[in-house]
C-alpha beads as a LAMMPS data file, in Angstrom:
LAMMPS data file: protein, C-alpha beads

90 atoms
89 bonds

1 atom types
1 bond types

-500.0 500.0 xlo xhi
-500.0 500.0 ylo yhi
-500.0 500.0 zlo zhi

Masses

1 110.0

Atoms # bond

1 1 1 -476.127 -137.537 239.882
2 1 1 -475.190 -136.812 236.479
3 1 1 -477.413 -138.292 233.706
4 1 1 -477.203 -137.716 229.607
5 1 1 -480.673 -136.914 228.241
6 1 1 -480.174 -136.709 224.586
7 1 1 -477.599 -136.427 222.067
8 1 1 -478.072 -135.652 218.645
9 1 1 -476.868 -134.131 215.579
10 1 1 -478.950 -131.525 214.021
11 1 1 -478.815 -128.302 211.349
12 1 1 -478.021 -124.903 213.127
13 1 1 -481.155 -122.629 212.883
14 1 1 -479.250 -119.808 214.419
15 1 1 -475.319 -118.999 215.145
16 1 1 -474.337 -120.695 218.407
17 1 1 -470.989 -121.382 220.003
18 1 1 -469.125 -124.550 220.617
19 1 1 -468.670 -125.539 224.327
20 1 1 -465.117 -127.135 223.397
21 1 1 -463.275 -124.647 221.122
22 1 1 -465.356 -121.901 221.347
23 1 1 -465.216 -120.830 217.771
24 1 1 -469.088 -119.823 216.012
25 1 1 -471.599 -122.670 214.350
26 1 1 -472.651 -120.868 211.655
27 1 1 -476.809 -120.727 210.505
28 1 1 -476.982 -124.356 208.450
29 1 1 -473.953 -125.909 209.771
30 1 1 -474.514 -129.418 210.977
31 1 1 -473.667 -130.005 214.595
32 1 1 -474.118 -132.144 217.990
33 1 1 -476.718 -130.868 220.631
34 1 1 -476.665 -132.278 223.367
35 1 1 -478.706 -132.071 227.248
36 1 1 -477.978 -133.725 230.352
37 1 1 -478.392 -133.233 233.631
38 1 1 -474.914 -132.613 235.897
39 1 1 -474.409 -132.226 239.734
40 1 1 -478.420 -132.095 239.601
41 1 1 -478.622 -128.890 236.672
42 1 1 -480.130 -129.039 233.212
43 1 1 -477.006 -128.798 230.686
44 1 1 -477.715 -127.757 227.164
45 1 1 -474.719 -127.533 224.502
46 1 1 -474.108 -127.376 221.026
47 1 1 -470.283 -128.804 219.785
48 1 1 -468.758 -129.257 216.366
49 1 1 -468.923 -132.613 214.995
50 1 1 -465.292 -131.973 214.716
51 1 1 -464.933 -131.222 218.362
52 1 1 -467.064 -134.529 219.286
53 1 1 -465.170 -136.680 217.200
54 1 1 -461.903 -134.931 219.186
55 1 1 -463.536 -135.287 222.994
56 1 1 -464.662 -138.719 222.026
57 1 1 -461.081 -139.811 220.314
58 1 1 -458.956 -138.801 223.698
59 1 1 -461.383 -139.629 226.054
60 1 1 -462.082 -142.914 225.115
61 1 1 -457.468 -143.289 225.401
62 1 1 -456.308 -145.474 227.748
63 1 1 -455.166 -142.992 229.506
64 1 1 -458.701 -141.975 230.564
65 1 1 -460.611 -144.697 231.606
66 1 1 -461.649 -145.775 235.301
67 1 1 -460.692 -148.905 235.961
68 1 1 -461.371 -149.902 232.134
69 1 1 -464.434 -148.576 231.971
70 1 1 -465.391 -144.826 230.722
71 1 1 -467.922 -143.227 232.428
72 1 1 -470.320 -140.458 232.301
73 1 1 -468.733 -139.079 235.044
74 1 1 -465.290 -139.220 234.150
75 1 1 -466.118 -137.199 231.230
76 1 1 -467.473 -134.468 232.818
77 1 1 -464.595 -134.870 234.971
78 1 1 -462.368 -134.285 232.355
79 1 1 -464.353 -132.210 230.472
80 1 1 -463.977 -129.548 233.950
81 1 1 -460.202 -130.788 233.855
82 1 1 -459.415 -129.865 230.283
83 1 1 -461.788 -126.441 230.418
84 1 1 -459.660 -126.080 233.858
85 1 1 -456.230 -126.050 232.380
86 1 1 -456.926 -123.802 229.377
87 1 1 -458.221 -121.344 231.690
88 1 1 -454.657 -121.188 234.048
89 1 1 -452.413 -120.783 231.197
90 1 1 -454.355 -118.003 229.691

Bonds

1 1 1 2
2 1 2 3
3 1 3 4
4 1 4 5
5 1 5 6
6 1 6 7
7 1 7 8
8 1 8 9
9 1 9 10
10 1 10 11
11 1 11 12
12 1 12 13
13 1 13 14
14 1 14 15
15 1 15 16
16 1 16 17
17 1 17 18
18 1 18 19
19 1 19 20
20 1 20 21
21 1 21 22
22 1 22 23
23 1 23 24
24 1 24 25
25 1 25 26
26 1 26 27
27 1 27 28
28 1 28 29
29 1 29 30
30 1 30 31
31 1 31 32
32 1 32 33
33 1 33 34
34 1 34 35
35 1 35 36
36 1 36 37
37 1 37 38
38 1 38 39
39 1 39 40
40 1 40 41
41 1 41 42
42 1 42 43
43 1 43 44
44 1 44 45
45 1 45 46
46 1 46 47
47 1 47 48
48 1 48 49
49 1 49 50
50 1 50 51
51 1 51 52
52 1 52 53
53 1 53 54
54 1 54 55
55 1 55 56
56 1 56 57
57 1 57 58
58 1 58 59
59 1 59 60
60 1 60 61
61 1 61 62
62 1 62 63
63 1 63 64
64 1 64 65
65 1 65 66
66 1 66 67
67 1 67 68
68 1 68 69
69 1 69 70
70 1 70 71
71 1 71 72
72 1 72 73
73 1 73 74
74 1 74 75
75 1 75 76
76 1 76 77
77 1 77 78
78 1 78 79
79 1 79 80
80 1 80 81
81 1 81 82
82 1 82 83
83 1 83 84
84 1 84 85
85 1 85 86
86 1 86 87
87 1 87 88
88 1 88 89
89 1 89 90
């Protein structure tokens, strides 16, 4: 079962690294934390607001909803789907 726990934007206190593109959040930099448990494991990850405005922007397309509805779910699934395909071409 995969369930969001939190999500919420916050000031870095530290240099982390963005789950989606990978590039550095900088001490001070204003970004999205967020926790939630998938395939029964604790998830913790920090994105860009950038990059959360991106996932948000194509996954909520047409092209990527279930039936008409978007789902938890589906966006891990296409979370895995996306980190998939950057990971063959490389």
């Amino acid at each position: 079962m995969n369930r969001m726990l939190s999500r919420k934007t916050q000031v870095a206190k530290k240099t982390h690294q963005c789950e989606w593109c990978l590039k550095l959040i900088r001490d001070k930099e204003v970004y999205e934390r967020t926790t939630a448990i998938h395939e029964g494991e604790f998830q913790s990850y920090a994105l860009h607001l950038f990059c959360s405005a991106q996932i948000e922007e194509v996954f909520y397309h047409p092209d990527y909803t279930d039936n008409g509805e978007n789902t938890f779910d589906s966006l891990w699934n296409f979370y895995d789907h996306i980190k998939g395909k950057g990971k063959d071409e490389e």
